[in-house]
C-alpha positions as CSV (number, residue, x, y, z in Angstrom):
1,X,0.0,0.0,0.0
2,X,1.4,3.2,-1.2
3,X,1.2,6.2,1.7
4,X,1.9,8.9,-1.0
5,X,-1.1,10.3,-2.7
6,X,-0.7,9.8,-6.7
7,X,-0.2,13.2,-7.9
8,X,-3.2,14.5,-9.9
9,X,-2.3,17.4,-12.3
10,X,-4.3,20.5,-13.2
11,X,-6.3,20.6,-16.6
12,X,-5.0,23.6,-19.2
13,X,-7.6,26.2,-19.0
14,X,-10.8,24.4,-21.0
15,X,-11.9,26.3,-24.3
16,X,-14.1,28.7,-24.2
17,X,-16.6,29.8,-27.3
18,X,-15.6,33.5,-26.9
19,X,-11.9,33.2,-27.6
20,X,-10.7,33.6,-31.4
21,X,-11.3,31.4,-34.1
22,X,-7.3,31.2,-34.1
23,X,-7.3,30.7,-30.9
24,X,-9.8,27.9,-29.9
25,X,-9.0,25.2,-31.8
26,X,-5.1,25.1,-30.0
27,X,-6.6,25.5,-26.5
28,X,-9.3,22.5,-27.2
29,X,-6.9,20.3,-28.8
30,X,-4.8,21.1,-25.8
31,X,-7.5,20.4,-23.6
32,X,-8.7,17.0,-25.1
33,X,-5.3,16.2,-25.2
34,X,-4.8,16.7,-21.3
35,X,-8.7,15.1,-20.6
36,X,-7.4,11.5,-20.9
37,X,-4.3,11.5,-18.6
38,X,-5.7,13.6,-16.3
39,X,-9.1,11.1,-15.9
40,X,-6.4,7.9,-15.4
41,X,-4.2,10.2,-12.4
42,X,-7.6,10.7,-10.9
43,X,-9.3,7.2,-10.6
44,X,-5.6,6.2,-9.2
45,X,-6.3,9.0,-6.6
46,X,-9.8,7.3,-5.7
47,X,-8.5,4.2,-5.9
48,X,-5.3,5.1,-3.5
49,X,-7.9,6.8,-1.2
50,X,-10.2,3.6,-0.9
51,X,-6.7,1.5,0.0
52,X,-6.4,4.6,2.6
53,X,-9.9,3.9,4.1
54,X,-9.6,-0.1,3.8
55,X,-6.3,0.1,5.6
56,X,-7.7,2.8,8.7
57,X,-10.7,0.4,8.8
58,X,-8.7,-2.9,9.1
59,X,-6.2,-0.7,11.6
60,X,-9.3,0.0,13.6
61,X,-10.6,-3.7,13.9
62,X,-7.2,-5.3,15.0
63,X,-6.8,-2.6,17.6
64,X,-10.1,-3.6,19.2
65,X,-9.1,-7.0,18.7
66,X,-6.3,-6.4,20.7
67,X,-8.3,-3.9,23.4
68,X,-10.6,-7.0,23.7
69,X,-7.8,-9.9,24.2
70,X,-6.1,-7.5,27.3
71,X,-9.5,-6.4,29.0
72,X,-9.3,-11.0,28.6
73,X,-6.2,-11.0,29.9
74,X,-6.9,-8.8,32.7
75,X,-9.6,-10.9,33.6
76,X,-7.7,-14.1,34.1
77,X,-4.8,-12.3,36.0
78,X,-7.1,-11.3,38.3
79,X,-9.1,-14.2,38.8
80,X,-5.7,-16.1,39.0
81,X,-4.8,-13.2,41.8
82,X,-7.5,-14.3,43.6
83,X,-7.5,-18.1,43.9
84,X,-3.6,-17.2,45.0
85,X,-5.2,-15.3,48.0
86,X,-7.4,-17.8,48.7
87,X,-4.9,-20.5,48.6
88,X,-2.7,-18.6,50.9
89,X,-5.4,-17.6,53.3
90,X,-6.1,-21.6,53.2
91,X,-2.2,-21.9,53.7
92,X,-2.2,-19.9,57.2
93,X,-5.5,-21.6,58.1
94,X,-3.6,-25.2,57.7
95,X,-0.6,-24.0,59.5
96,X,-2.3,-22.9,62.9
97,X,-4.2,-26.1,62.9
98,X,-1.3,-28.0,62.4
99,X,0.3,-25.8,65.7
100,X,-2.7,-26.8,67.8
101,X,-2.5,-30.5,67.0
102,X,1.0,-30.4,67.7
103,X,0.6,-28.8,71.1
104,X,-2.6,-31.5,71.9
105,X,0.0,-34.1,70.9
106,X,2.5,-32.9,73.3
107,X,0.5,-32.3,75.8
108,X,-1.0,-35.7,75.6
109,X,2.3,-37.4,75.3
110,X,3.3,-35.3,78.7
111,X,0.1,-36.6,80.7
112,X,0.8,-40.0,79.4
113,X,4.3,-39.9,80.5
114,X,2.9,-38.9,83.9
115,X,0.6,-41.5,84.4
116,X,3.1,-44.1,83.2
117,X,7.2,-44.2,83.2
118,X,8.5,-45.8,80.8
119,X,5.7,-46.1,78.5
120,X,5.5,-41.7,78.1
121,X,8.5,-41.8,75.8
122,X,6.7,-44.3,73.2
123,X,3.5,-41.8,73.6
124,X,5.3,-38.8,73.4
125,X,7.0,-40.6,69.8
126,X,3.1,-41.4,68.6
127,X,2.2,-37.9,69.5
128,X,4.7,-36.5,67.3
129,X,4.2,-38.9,64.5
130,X,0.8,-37.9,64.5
131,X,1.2,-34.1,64.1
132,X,2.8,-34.5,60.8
């Protein structure tokens, strides 16, 4: 696609039925002469400007393409931002339950060492397979 207009030259001055008889027949030969190029440089010219308007049109439509796949990606990154936070918050939820079982495990395996000698240690080893 050309971006420089074709150039469209001016017509000689047209004939005109009050110059001279001399004088008329060299302007309208000129004239006639000129018509035929002139008609070809123009319907370049409206064809170069329909390119032009094809080309802004089709400019157009990819850029709301485009406008229309980042308002999609914007979407999905946030979505995506927010299953992160809700994983985390999940995350923290899992690790202070895991703390409490831990301590319920250790305080278990202290009571059962009090009630019992020997047999405390094995409890207190449960307890802590347990809390993993």
């Amino acid at each position: 696609m050309t971006t420089v207009a074709p150039n469209v030259p001016e017509l000689p001055p047209a004939p005109q039925r009050q110059m001279s008889s001399s004088t008329y027949p060299v302007v309208a030969d000129t004239w006639a002469a000129a018509i035929n190029p002139w008609t070809l440089k123009v319907n370049l010219f409206g064809a170069w400007v329909g390119e032009q308007v094809d080309a802004i049109a089709m400019s157009k439509q990819a850029a709301q393409q485009a406008a229309a796949a980042a308002a999609d990606s914007a979407a999905a990154a946030n979505s995506s931002k927010n299953a992160a936070a809700q994983q985390a918050g999940l995350v923290v939820d899992q690790v202070a339950l895991a703390a409490t079982q831990a301590a319920n495990a250790a305080a278990s395996a202290t009571a059962a060492e009090a009630a019992s000698g020997s047999i405390g240690n094995l409890a207190l080893l449960h307890a802590v397979a347990l809390s993993f």
